[in-house]
C-alpha positions, 0 to 999 in steps of 0.5 A: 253369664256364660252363653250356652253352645248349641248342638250341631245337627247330625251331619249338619251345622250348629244351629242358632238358639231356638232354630230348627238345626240346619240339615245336610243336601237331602235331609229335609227331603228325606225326613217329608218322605218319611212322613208321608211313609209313615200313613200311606193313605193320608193327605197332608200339608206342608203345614202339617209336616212341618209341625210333625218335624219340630217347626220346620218351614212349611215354605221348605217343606212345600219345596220338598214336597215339589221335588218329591212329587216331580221325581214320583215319590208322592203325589198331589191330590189336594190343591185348596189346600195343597195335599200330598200322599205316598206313593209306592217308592216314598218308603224308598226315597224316606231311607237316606237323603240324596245329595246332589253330587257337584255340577264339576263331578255329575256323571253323564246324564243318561239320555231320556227314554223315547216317549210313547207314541200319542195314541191314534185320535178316534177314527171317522165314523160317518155310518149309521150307529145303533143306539142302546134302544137299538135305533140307528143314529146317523151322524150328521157333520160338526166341524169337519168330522161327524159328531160321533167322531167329534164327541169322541175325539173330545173326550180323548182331549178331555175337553168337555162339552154342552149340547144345546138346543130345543128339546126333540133335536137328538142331543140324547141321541147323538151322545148314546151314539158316540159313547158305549160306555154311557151312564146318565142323570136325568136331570129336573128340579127335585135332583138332590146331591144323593142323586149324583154320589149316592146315599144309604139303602136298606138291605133286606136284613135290616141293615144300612149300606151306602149304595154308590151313585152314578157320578162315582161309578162313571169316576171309579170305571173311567166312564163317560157321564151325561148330565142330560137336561143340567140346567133344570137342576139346582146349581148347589146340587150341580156343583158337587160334579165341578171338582170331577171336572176341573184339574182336581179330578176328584169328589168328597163324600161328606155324607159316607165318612168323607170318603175322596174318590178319585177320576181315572182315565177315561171319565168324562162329563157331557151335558144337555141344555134346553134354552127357554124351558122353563126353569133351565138355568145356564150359570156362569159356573156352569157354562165355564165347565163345558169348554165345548158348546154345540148347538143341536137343531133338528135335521129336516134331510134326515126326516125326509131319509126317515120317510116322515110325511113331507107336508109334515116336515114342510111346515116344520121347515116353515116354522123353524125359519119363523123362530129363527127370526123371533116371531114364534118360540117353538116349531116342531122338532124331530121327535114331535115329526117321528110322533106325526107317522106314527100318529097318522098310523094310528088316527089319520093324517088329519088327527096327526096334523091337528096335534100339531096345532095341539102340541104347540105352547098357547102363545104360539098356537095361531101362528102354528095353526095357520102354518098347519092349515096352509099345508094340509087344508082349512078344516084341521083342528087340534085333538080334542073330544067330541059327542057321543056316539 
């Protein structure tokens, strides 16, 4: 019995009975390229590749597919699994396989291109910033560099950030203040995935479109995302923003046709967190996305600037200096403090003081109450109806 002689590959060598012929420098390469070019817009494996090349090694393959993301001709857009797709100089590199001429016979190497100069970080700004509701924030310092300038010099980096800290301190203030470009999620413990991608809507012709949510707007438009109260929203909901956040930059719409969406330059993710409300829930998940985490406490300077009573911020001073030793859970903030002028506008500064002692939780009411009458006087009381006139 005489063995059967085996084809040599084009270009090649002979190849051993029932193995993939053995290709020329280049070939493998070229052949992957030609695959990718052959549907542009589809991600595929090395896997998948190397069934379409008739049992090719995926591992050679995956090298192949390496080399032709790093010279830009194709991209990464998957990593779990690692996925490629074409790009616009694919079809070129699927034409003839390049071959590495020998290390003694190289030409020159052409020296590299200069790279561009970094872009200039955010400049300082430590003057007064109008907010969308056309109030005016006034930075306060974080780190050196007023937390405007912070915040924006952040996501330059794209090192995401957590605001954290009592409700009423102005962490939706400072964010509005630091990014023009702001879209917002309200966060609470009925948001649903919808919420975030997006979902089908009814035109008024009877038919169904899928309207896009903010997570793909703020992804497509390179626009800065805040996920304010984050905590509050269930952690199976939330993790449909991890894979925007991480090295994947992109989401899966399972529920529109898997569509992928892609990040581009300039989207960015910042959150808000409020510590023991009720129901707020900082995941490790959660907390290892927002490399950052700032705390916001309220600034009692600036309610003196704003013209707030000064009895007022004198027992929020005191308050806050009793939570901070943890012997009461809340004290007054800067919202509750700009509620007190406009309050002592409407009803009197006696009224507005008695809110105070009424807007306080009800483990804590005795001490905020003494605090209340120490400053305005022994015969405050919280709101509250009386008799008929």
């Amino acid at each position: 019995m005489t063995t059967p002689a085996t084809t040599p590959a084009p270009g090649g060598t002979p190849a051993a009975p029932g193995a993939a012929p053995r290709l020329r420098n280049g070939e493998l390469r070229r052949q992957v390229a030609e695959q990718l070019a052959l549907d542009p817009a589809a991600a595929l494996t090395s896997g998948a590749i190397a069934a379409k090349l008739g049992g090719r090694s995926s591992g050679a393959v995956g090298n192949a597919l390496a080399t032709l993301e790093a010279r830009g001709e194709a991209e990464r857009v998957g990593t779990n699994p690692l996925t490629y797709r074409a790009t616009n100089t694919t079809a070129d590199a699927a034409k003839t396989a390049t071959v590495n001429p020998p290390a003694t016979s190289a030409a020159p190497t052409p020296p590299k291109p200069a790279a561009p100069p970094a872009p200039a970080p955010a400049p300082m700004v430590t003057g007064p910033v109008r907010r969308p509701n056309g109030q005016m924030y006034h930075p306060r310092k974080l780190s050196g560099l007023s937390d405007v300038t912070a915040l924006r010099r952040l996501r330059e980096a794209g090192v995401s950030a957590l605001m954290y800290g009592p409700p009423g301190t102005g962490k939706t203030s400072v964010v509005e203040a630091a990014f023009d470009d702001l879209v917002t999620i309200q966060g609470d413990s009925d948001t649903v995935t919808d919420d975030f991608v997006g979902s089908y809507v009814q035109t008024p012709d009877g038919r169904y479109e899928f309207a896009y949510g903010p997570l793909v707007t703020a992804m497509r438009e390179g626009r800065a995302l805040f996920i304010d109260d984050a905590t509050l929203i269930p952690p199976t909901v939330l993790a449909v923003v991890y894979p925007a956040m991480d090295g994947r930059r992109q989401i899966l719409i399972k529920s529109h046709k898997n569509e992928v969406v892609d990040a581009v330059d300039g989207f960015y993710v910042i959150g808000g967190h409020n510590p023991g409300v009720h129901g707020a829930v900082l995941t490790d998940a959660l907390s290892s996305r927002f490399s950052v985490q700032i705390h916001v406490s309220t600034d009692y300077d600036l309610a003196a600037q704003l013209k707030i009573d000064p009895k007022a911020v004198r027992v929020a001073r005191n308050l806050a200096q009793r939570q901070e030793k943890g012997e009461i859970g809340w004290a007054p903030q800067l919202r509750e403090l700009i509620a007190f002028n406009r309050i002592a506008d409407a009803l009197g500064t006696a009224a507005a003081a008695g809110n105070l002692i009424g807007a306080a939780p009800d483990e804590d009411r005795s001490v905020v109450a003494e605090a209340v009458r120490n400053v305005f006087g022994a015969n405050v009381t919280p709101l509250a109806l009386g008799p008929q006139f």
